[in-house]
Residue frames as qw, qx, qy, qz and C-alpha x, y, z in Angstrom:
[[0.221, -0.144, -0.892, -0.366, 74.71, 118.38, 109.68],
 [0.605, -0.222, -0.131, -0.753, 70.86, 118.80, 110.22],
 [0.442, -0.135, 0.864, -0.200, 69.44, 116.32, 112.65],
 [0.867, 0.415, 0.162, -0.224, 67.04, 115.00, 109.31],
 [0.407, 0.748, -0.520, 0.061, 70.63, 114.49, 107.68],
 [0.039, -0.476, 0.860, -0.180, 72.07, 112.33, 110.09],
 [0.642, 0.050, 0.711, -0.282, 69.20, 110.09, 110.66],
 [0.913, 0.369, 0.175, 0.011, 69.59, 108.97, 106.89],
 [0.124, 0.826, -0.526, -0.161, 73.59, 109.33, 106.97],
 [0.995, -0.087, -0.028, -0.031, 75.44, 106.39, 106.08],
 [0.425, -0.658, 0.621, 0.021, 79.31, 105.27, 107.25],
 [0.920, 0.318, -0.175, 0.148, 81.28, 102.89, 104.90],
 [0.408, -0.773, 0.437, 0.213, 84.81, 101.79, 105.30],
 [0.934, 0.105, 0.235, 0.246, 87.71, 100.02, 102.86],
 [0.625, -0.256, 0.321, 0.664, 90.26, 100.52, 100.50],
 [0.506, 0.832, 0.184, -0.132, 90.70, 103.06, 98.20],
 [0.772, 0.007, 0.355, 0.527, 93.62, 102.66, 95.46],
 [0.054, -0.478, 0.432, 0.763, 95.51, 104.92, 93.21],
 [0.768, 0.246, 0.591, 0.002, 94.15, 104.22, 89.72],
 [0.070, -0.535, 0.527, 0.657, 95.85, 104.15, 86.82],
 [0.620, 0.542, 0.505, -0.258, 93.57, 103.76, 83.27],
 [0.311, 0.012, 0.515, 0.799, 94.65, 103.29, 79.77],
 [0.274, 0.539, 0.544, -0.582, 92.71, 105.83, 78.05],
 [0.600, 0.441, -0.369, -0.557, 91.95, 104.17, 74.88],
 [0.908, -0.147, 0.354, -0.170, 90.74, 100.32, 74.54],
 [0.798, 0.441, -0.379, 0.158, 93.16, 97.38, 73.54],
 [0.864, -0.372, -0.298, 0.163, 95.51, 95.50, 75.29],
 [0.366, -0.908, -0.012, 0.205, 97.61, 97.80, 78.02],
 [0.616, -0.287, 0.325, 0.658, 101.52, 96.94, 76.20],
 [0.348, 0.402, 0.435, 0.727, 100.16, 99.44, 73.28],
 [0.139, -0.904, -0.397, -0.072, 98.88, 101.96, 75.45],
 [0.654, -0.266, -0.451, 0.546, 100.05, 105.42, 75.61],
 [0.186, -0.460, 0.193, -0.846, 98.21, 107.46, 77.48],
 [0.473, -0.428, -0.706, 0.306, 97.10, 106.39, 80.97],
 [0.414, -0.665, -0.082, -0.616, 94.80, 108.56, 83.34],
 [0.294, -0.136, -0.756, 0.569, 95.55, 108.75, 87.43],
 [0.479, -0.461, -0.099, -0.741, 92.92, 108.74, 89.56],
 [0.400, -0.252, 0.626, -0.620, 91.11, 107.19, 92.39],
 [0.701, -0.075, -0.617, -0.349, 89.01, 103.41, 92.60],
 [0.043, 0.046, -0.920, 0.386, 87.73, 101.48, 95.39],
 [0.256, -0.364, -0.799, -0.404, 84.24, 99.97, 95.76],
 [0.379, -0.498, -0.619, 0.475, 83.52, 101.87, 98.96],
 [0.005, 0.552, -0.023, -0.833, 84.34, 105.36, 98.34],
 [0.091, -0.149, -0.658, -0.733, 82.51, 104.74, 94.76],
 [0.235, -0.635, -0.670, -0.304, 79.24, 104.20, 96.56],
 [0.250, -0.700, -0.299, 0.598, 80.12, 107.04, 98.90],
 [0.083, 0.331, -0.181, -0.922, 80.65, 109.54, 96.00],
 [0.204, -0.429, -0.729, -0.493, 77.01, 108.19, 94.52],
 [0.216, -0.686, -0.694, 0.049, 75.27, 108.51, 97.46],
 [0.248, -0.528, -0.098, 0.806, 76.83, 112.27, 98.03],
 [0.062, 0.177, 0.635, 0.749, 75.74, 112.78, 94.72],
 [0.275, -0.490, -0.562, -0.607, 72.48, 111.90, 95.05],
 [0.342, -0.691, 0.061, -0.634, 71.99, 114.26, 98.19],
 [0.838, -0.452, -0.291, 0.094, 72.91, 111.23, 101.13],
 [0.237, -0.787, 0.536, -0.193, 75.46, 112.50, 103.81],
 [0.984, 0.087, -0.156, 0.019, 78.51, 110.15, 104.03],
 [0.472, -0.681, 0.528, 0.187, 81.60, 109.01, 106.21],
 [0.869, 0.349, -0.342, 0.083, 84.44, 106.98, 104.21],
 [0.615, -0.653, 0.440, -0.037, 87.00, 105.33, 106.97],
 [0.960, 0.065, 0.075, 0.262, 90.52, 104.13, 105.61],
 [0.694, -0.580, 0.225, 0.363, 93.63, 103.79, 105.48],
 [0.592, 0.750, -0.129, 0.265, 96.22, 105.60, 102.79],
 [0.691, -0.056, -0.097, 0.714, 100.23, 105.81, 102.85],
 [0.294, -0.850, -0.166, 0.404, 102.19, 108.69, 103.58],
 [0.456, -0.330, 0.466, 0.683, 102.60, 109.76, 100.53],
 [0.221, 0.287, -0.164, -0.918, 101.45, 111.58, 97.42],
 [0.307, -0.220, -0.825, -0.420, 98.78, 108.90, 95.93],
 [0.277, -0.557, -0.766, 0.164, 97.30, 109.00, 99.38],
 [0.101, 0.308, -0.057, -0.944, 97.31, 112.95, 99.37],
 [0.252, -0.005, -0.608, -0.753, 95.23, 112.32, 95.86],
 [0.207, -0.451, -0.865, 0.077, 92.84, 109.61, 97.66],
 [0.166, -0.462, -0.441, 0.751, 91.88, 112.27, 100.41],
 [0.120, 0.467, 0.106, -0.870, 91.69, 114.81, 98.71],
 [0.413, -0.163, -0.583, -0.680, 89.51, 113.66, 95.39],
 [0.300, -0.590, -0.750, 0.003, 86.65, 111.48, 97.82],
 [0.087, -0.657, -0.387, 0.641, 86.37, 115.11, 100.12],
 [0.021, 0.300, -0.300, -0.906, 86.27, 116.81, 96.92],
 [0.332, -0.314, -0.773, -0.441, 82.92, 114.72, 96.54],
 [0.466, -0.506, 0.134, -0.714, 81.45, 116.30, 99.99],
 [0.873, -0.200, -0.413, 0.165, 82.17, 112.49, 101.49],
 [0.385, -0.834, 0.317, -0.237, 83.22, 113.53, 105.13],
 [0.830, 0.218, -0.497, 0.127, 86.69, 111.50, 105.14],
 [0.951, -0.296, -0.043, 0.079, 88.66, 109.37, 107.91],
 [0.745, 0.547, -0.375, 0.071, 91.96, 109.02, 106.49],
 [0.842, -0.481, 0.232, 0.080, 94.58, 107.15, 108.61],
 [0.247, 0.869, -0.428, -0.003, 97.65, 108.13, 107.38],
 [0.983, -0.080, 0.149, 0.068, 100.06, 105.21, 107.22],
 [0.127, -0.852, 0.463, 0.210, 103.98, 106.08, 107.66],
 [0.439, -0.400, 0.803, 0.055, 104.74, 102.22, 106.69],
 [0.519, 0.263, 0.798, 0.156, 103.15, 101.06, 104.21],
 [0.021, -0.141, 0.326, 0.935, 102.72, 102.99, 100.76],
 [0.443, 0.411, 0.096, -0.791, 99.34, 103.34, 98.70],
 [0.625, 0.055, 0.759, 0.172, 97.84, 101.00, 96.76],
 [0.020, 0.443, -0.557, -0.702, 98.02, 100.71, 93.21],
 [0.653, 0.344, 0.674, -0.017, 95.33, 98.95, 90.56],
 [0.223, 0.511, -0.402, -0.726, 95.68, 99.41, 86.84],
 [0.637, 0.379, 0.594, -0.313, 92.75, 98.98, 84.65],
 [0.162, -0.195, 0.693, 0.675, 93.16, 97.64, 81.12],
 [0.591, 0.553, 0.302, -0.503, 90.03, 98.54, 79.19],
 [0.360, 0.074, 0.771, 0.520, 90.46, 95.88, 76.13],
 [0.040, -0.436, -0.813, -0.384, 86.61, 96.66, 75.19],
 [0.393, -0.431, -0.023, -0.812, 83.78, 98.42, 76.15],
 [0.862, -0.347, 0.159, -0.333, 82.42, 95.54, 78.30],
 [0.894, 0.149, -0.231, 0.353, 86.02, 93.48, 78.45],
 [0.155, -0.779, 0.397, -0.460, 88.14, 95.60, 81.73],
 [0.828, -0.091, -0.351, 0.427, 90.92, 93.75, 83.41],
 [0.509, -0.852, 0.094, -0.080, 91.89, 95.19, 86.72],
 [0.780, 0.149, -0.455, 0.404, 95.45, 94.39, 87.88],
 [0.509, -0.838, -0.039, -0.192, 96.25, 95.16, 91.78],
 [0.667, -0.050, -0.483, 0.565, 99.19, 96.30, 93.79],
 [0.480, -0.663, 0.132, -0.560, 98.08, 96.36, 97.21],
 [0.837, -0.104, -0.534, 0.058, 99.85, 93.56, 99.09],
 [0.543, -0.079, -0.211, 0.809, 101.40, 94.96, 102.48],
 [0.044, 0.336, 0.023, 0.941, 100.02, 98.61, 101.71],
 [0.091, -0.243, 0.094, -0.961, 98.28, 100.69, 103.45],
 [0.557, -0.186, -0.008, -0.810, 94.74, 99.92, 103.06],
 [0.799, -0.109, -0.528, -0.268, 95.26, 96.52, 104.26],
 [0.282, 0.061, -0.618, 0.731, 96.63, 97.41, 107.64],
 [0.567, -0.396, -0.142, -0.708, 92.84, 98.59, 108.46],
 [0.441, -0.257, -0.860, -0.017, 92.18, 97.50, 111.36],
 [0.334, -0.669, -0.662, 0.057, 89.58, 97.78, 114.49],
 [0.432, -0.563, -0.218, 0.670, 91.28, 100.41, 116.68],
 [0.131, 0.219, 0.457, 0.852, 90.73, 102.76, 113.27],
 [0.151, -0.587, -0.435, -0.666, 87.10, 103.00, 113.40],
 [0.230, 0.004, 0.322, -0.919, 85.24, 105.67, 115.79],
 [0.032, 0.349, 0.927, -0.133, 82.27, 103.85, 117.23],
 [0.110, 0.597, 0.298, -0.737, 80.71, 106.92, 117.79],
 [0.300, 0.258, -0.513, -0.762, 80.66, 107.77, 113.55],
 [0.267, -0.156, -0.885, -0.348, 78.81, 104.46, 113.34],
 [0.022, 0.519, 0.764, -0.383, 76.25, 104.62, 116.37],
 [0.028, 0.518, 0.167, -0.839, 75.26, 108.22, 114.77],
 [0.343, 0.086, -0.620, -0.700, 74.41, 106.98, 111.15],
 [0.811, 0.085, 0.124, -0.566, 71.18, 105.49, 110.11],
 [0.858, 0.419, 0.053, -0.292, 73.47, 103.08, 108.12],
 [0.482, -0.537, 0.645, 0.252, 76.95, 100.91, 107.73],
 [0.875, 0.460, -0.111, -0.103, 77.49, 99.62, 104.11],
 [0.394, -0.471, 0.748, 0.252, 80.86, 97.14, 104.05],
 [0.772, 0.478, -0.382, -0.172, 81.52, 95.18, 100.70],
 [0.970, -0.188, 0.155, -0.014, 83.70, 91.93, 100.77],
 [0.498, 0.746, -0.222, 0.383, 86.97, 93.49, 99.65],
 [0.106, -0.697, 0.552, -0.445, 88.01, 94.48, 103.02],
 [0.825, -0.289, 0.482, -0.063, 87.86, 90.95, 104.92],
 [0.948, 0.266, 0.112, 0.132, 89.60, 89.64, 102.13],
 [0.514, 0.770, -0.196, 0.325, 92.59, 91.99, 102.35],
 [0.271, 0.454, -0.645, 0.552, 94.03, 91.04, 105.68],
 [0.450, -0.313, -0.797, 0.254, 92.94, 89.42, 109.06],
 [0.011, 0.341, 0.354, -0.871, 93.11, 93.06, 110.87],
 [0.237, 0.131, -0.219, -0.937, 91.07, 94.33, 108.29],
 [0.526, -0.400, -0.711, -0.241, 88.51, 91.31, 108.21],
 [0.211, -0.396, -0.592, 0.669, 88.49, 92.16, 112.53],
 [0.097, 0.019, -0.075, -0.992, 87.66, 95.76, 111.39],
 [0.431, -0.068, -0.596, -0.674, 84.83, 94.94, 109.29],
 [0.559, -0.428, -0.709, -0.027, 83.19, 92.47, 112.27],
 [0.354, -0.389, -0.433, 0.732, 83.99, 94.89, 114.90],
 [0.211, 0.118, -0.026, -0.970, 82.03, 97.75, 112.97],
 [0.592, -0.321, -0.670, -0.313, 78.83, 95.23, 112.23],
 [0.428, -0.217, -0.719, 0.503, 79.22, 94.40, 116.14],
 [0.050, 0.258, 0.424, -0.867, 79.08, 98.23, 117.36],
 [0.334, -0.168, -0.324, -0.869, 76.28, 99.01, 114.46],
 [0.573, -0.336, -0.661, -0.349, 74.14, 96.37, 115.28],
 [0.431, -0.305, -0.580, 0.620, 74.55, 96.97, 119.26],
 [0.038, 0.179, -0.043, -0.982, 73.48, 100.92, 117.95],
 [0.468, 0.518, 0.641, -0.319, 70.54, 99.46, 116.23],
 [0.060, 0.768, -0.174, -0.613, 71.95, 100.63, 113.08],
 [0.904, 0.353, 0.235, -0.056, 71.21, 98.93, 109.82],
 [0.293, -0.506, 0.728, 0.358, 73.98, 97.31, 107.90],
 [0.691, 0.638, 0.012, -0.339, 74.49, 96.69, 104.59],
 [0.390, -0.484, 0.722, 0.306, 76.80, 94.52, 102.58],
 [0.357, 0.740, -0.323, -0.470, 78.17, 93.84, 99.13],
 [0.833, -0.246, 0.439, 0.231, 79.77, 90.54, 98.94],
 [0.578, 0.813, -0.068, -0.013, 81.86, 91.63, 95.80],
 [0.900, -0.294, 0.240, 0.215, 84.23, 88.68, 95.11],
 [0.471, 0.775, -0.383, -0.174, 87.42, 89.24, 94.09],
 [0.998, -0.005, -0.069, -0.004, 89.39, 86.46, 93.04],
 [0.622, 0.592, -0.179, 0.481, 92.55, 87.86, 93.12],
 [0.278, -0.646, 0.416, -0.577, 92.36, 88.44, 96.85],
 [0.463, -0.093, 0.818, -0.328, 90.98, 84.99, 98.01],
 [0.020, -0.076, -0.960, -0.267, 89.43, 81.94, 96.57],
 [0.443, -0.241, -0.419, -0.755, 86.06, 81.34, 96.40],
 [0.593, -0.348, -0.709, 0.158, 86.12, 78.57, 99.39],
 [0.287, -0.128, -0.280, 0.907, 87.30, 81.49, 101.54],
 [0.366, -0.232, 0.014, -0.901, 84.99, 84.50, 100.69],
 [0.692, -0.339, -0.368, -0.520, 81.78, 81.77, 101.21],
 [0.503, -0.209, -0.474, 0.692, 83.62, 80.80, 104.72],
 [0.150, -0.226, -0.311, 0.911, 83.49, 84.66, 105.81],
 [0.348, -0.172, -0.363, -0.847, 80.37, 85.53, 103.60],
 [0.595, -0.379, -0.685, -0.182, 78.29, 82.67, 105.08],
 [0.358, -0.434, -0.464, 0.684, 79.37, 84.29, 109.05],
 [0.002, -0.117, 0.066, 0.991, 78.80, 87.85, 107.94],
 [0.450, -0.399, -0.603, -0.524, 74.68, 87.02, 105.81],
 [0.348, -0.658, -0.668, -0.016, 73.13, 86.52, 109.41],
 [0.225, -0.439, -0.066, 0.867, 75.00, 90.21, 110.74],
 [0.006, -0.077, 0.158, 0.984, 73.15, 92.33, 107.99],
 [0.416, 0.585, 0.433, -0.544, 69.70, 94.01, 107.14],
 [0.533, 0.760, -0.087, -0.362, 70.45, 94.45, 103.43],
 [0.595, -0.360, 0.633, 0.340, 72.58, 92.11, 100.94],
 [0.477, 0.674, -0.309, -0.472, 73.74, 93.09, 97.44],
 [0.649, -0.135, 0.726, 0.180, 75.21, 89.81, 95.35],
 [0.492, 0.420, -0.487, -0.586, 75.77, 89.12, 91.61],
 [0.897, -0.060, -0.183, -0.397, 74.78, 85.90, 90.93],
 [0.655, 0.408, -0.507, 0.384, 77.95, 84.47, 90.42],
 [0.072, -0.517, 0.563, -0.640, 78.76, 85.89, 94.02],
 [0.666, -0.321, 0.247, -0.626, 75.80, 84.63, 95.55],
 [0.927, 0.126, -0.349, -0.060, 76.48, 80.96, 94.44],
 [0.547, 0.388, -0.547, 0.500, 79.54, 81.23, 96.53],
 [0.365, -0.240, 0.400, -0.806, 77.52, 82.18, 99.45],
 [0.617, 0.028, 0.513, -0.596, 75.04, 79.71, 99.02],
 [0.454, 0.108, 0.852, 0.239, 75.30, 77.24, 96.21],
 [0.048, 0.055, -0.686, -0.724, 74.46, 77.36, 92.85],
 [0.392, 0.375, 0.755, -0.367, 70.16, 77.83, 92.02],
 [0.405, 0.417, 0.710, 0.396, 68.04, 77.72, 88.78],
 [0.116, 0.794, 0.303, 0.515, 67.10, 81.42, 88.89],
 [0.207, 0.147, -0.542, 0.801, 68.23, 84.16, 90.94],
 [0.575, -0.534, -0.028, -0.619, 65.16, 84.71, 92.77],
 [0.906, -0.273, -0.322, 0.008, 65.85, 81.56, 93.92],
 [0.583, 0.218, -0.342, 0.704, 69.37, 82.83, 94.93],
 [0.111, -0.542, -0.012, -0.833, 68.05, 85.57, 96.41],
 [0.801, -0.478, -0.201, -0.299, 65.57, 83.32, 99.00],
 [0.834, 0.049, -0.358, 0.417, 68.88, 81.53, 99.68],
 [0.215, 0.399, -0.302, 0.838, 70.51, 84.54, 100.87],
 [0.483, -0.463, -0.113, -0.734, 67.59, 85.02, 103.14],
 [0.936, -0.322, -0.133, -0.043, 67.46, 81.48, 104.50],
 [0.703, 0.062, -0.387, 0.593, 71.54, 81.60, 105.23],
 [0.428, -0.481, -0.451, 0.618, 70.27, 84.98, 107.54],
 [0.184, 0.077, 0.341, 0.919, 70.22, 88.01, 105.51],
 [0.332, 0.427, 0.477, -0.693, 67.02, 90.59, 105.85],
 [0.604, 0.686, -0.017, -0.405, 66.42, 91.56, 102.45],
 [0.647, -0.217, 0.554, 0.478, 68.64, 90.30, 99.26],
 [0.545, 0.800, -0.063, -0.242, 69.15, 92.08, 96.20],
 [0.721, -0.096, 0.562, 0.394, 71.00, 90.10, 93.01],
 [0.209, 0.797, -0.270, -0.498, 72.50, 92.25, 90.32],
 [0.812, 0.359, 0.458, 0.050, 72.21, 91.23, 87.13],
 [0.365, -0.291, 0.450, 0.761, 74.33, 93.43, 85.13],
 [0.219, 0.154, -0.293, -0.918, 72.83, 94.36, 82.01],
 [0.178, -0.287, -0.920, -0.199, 69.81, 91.87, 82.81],
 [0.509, -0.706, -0.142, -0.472, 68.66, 93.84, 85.57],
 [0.030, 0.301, -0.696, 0.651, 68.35, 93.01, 88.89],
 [0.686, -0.374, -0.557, -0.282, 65.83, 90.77, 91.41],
 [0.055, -0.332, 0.667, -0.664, 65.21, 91.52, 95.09],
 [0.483, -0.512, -0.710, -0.035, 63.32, 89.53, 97.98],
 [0.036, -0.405, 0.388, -0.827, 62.21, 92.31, 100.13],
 [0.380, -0.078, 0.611, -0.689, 60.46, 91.32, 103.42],
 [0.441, 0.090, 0.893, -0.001, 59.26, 88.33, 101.71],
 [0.576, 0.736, 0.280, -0.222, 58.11, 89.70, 98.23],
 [0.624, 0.194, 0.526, 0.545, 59.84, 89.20, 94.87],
 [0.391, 0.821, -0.063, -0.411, 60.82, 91.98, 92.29],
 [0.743, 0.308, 0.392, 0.447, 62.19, 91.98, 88.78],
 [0.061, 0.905, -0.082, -0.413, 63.70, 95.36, 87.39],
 [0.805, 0.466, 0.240, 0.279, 65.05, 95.22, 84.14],
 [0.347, -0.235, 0.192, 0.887, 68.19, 97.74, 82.65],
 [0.092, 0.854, 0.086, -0.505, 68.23, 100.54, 81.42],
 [0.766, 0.282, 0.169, 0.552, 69.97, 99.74, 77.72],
 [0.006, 0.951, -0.193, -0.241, 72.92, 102.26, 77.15],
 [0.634, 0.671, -0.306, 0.232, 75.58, 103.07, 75.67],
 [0.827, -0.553, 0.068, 0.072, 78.28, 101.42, 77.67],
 [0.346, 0.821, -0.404, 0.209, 81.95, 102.99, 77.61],
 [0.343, 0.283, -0.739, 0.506, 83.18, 101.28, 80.81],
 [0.676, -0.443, -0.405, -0.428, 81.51, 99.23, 83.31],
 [0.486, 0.070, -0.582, 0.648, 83.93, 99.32, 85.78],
 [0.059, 0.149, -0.058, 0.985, 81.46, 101.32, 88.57],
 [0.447, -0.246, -0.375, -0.774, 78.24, 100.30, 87.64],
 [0.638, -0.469, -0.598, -0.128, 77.18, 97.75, 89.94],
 [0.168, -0.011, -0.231, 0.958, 78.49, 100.78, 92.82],
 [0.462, 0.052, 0.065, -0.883, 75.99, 102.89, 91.73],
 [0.569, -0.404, -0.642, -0.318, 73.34, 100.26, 91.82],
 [0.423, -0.499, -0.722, 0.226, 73.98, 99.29, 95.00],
 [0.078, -0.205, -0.309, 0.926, 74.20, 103.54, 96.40],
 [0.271, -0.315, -0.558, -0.718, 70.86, 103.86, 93.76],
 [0.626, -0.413, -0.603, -0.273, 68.83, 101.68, 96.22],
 [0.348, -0.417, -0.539, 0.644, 70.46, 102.61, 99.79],
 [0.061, -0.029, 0.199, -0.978, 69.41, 106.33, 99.00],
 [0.383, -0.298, -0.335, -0.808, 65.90, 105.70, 98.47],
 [0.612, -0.351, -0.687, 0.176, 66.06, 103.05, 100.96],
 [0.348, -0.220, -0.395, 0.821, 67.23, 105.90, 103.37],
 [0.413, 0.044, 0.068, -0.907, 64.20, 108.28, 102.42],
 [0.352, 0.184, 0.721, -0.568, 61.56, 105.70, 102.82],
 [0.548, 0.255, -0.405, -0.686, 60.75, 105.15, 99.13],
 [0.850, -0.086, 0.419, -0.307, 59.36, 101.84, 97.98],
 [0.716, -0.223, 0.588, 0.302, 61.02, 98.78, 96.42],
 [0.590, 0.697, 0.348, 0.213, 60.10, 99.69, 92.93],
 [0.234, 0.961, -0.101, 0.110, 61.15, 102.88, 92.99],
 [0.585, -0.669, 0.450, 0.092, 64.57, 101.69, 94.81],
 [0.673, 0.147, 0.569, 0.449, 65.42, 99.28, 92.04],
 [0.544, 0.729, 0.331, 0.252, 64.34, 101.75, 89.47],
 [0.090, 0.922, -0.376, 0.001, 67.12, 104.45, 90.77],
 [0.695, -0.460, 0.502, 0.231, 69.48, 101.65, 91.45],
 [0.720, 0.135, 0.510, 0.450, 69.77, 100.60, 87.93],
 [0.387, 0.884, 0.206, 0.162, 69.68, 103.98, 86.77],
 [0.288, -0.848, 0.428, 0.124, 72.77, 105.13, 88.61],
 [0.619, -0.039, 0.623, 0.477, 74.54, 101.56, 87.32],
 [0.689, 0.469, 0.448, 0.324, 73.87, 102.95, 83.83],
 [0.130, 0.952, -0.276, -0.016, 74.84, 106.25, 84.38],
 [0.365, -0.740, 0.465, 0.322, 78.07, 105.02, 85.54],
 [0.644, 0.087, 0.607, 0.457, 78.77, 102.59, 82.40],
 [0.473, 0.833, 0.196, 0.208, 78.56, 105.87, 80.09],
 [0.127, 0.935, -0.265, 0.200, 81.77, 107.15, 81.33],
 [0.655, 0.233, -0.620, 0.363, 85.30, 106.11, 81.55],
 [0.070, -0.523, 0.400, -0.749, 85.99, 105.82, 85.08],
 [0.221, -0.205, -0.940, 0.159, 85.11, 103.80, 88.33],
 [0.098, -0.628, -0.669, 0.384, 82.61, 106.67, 89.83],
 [0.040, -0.186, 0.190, 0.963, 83.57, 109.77, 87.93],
 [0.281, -0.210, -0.615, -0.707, 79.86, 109.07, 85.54],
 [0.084, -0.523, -0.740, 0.415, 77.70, 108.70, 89.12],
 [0.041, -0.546, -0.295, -0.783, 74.78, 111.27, 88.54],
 [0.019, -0.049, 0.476, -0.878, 73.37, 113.82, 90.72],
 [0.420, 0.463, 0.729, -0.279, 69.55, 113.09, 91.83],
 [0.396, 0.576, 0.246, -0.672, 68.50, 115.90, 89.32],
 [0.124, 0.440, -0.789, -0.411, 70.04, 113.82, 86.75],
 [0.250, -0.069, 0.965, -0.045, 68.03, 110.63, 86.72],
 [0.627, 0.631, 0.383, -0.249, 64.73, 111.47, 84.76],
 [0.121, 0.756, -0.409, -0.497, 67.42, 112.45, 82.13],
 [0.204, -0.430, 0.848, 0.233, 68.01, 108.97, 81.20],
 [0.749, 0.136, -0.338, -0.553, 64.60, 107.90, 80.53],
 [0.054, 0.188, -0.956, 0.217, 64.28, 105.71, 83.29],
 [0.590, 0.023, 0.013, -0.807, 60.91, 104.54, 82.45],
 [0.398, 0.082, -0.908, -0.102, 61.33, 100.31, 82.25],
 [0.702, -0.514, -0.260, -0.418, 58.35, 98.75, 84.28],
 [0.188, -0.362, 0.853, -0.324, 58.92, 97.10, 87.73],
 [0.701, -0.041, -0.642, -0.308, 57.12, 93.46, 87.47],
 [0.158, -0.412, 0.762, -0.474, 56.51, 91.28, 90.44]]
């Protein structure tokens, strides 16, 4: 790696699951044909930002056994420089996605016990994190196990001790923990980062319920958070950067499966963040990468490659 390469590399860590996908919409007990592959909100924004040209660690944890073979070897088959912690005890996890609709995808997880929730501190290499420009964590992994919530505060700890900017996702899932919980560990974690992604919905759990997300956004800011970007889904998206407001509308598309998309948003805006564009342009690849991914089935498989993104006619103003 080039020494301009590492100073905008960036170091994520969580779970990444087997995934099984019906692959045709309607409800899963009439499906049959199902697609294996790979899913996990981490290694999705590591195979965006490898896409679009960013060098990238993924750190976690897979069984000893052929699903976690598949993990491995599909994220390094995206040029993501992988971790993998082999796990004799505890098998791969498992999520199977029922795609009723085009914009109607039910998830179903089995990951109690496995693998990628045995993550814990004594996993990550300080050294991978003091050497990146950047740490992105998502709220998935503190919610899947105490070690793995340790992990996650114990790689914030060494970045920020490295001077090394940290990012975070708070992407709730309800099916791991309540909502009192995540905004418990979400509300300790907002004053530890430089950069904070949130759907609204999310953010309210962080910080109470407000008449517009901008307003959410400030919130995030005032509970500790540097910057705050709130993802709107097919509204857009609204950020408070260093105390200025934006607005960035979507991109309308055709939308096959949205499982993915708010991924590439957030990897849209860390690469440009990592080359020193401005906010505008940051939102305007962020929400182009979310729309690439909602044109293909798949959680990351429809991420595009930089030379891809004028392709989409990504031409929507930025307001402020």
């Amino acid at each position: 790696m080039s020494a301009a390469s590492a100073a905008r590399s960036v170091v994520t860590l969580g779970e990444t699951m087997a995934l099984m996908s019906s692959d045709s919409f309607g409800p899963l007990q009439h499906t049959r044909a199902m697609t294996l592959g790979i899913g996990g909100s981490e290694s999705n924004v590591a195979i965006a930002l490898r896409r679009l040209g960013t060098p990238v660690t993924w750190i976690g944890r897979v069984g000893e056994d052929s699903l976690g073979d598949m993990v491995l070897r599909e994220i390094s088959a995206e040029g993501v420089s992988v971790v993998g912690i082999r796990d004799p005890e505890a098998p791969t996890g498992l999520m199977v996605k029922e795609r009723r609709t085009s914009r109607d995808t039910r998830v179903w997880y089995y990951r109690r016990g496995n693998a990628g929730s045995r993550l814990r501190p004594e996993d990550i290499d300080p050294e991978l994190i003091r050497s990146a420009s950047l740490l992105h964590l998502t709220g998935i992994t503190p919610a899947l196990s105490d070690t793995a919530a340790d992990a996650v505060f114990e790689a914030i700890r060494v970045a920020r001790e490295a001077g090394v900017t940290v990012s975070f996702d708070l992407n709730f899932r309800g099916k791991l923990w309540s909502a009192e919980q995540a905004g418990v560990v979400y509300r300790r974690i907002l004053p530890l980062v430089d950069v904070v992604f949130a759907g609204d919905d999310e953010a309210a759990i962080a910080v109470g319920a407000a008449a517009t997300p901008l307003l959410l956004a400030h919130r995030l800011i005032e509970a500790g958070a540097g910057d705050a970007i709130v993802k709107l889904g097919e509204r857009g998206a609204v950020a408070v950067v260093q105390g200025r407001e934006y607005t960035r509308a979507a991109i309308p598309t055709t939308v096959l499966d949205t499982v993915g998309a708010g991924d590439g948003f957030v990897a849209g805006y860390l690469a440009d963040y990592l080359l020193g564009h401005d906010v505008d342009t940051r939102l305007t690849t962020a929400v182009t990468v979310g729309a690439y991914a909602c044109l293909v089935p798949g959680d990351w498989e429809g991420m595009p490659r930089r030379s891809e993104l004028a392709a989409l006619g990504a031409s929507e103003p930025v307001s402020r």
